[in-house]
C-alpha positions in Angstrom: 11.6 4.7 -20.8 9.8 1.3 -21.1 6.5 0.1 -21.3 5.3 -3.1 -20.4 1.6 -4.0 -21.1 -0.2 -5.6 -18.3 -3.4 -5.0 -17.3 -5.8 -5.4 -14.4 -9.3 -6.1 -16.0 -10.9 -5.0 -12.8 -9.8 -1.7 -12.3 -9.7 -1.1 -16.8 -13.6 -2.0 -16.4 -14.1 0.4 -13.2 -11.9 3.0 -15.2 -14.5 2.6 -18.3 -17.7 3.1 -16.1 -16.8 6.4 -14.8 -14.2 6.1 -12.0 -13.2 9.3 -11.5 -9.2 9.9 -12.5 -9.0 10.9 -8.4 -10.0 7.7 -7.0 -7.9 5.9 -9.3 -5.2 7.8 -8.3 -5.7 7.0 -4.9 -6.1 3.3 -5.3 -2.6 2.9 -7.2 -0.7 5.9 -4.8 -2.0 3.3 -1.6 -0.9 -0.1 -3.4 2.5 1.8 -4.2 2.7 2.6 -0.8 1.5 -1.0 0.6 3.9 -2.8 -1.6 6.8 -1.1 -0.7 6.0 -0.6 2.8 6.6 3.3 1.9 7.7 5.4 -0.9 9.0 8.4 -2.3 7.4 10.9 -5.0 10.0 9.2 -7.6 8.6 6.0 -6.9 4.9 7.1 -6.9 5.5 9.1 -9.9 7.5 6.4 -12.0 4.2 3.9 -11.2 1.8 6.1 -11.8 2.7 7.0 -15.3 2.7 3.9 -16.4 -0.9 3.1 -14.8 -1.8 6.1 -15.8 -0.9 5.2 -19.7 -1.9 1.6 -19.0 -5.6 2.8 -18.1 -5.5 5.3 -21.0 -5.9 8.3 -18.1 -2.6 10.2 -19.0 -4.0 13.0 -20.2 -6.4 13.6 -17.6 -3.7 13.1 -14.6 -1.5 15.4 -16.2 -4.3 17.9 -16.8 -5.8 17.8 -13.1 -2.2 16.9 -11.1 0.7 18.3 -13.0 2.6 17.7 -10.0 1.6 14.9 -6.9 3.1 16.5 -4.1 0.3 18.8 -2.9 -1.6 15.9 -3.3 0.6 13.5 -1.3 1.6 15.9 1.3 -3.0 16.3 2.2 -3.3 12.8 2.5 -0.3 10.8 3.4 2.3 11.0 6.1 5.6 12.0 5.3 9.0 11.0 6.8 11.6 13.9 6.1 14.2 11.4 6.9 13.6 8.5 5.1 11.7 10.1 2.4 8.9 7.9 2.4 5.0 8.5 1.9 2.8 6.4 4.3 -0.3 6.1 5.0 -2.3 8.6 7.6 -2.2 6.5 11.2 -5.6 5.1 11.3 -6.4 5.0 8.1 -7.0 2.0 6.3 -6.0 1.1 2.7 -8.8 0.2 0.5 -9.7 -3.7 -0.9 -8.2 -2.7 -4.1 -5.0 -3.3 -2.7 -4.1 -7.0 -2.9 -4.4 -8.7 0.4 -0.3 -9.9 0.6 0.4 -6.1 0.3 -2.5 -4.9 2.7 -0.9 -8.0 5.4 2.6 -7.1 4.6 2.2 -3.3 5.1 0.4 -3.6 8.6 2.2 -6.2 9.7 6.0 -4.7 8.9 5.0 -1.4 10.7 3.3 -3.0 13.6 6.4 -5.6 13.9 8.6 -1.9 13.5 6.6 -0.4 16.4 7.0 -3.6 18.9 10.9 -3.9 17.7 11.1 0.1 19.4 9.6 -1.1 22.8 11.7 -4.0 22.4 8.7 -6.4 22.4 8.8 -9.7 20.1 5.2 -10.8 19.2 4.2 -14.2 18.7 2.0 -15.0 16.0 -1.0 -15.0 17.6 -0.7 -11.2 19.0 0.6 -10.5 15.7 -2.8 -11.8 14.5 -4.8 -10.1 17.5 -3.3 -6.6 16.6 -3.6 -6.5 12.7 -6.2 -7.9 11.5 -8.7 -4.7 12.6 -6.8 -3.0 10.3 -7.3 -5.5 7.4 -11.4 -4.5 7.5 -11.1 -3.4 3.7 -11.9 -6.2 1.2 -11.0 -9.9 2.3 -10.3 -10.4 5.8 -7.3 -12.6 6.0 -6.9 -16.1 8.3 -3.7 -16.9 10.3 -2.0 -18.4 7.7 -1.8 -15.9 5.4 -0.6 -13.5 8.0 2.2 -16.2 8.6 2.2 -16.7 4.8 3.3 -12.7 4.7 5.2 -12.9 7.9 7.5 -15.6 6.6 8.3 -13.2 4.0 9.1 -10.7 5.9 10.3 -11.4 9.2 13.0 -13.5 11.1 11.5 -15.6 14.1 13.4 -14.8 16.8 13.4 -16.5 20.8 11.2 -20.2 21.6 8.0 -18.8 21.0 8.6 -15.7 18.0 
């Protein structure tokens, strides 16, 4: 295994003034989730072992959640056929998640559920539909959504 040391000064000093080992479990499982736009327990437990030993919480982690799954499984969706952990429908992730993942995760499932009904939104619907969901932390303008949906998505017809 390999360690590299990087470290978020926000969430060390929040881990130092008594952030419970819960909460900062929670906050990394959503930004693995955000980032990836899903993922399974071998992704969430890889990451969180190194936060865990990053933020000097190991022990405790280990201690109170020997295994995630239980965990997972009472508060995030699960897709049996991709294997993926999502976040609950209606739930929104929290402003410790950086605002390109929190864009990029609402906007790929919200492009995924349009591409079902066979609809193509242009940016400005893309805009009107997501950014409700972005309540947590920074609210983002139009161009970062089309920062994130450059990154993410092919345009497609005149107006997409």
């Amino acid at each position: 295994m390999n360690f590299r040391k990087v470290r978020d000064p926000k969430l060390l000093k929040k881990a130092r003034i008594g952030m419970s080992a819960y909460e900062i479990l929670m906050q990394n499982i959503e930004g693995i989730i955000a980032r990836n736009n899903g993922a399974t327990i071998e992704q969430i437990n890889k990451e969180i072992v190194i936060k865990a030993v990053e933020f000097g919480i190991l022990h405790l982690i280990v201690k109170e959640y020997d295994d995630l799954s239980p965990l997972l499984h009472d508060n995030f969706d699960y897709n049996r056929e991709t294997q993926l952990f999502q976040m609950r429908s209606k739930k929104s992730l929290t402003a410790n998640v950086p605002l390109f993942d929190r864009v990029k995760y609402y906007l790929v499932s919200y492009l995924k559920e349009r591409e079902l009904e066979g609809i193509y939104p242009n940016l400005e619907n893309i805009a009107f539909n997501i950014i409700p969901s972005l309540t947590n932390g920074k609210t983002p303008d139009e161009q970062t959504i089309h920062t994130v949906l450059q990154a993410v998505a092919v345009r497609v017809g005149k107006d997409g």
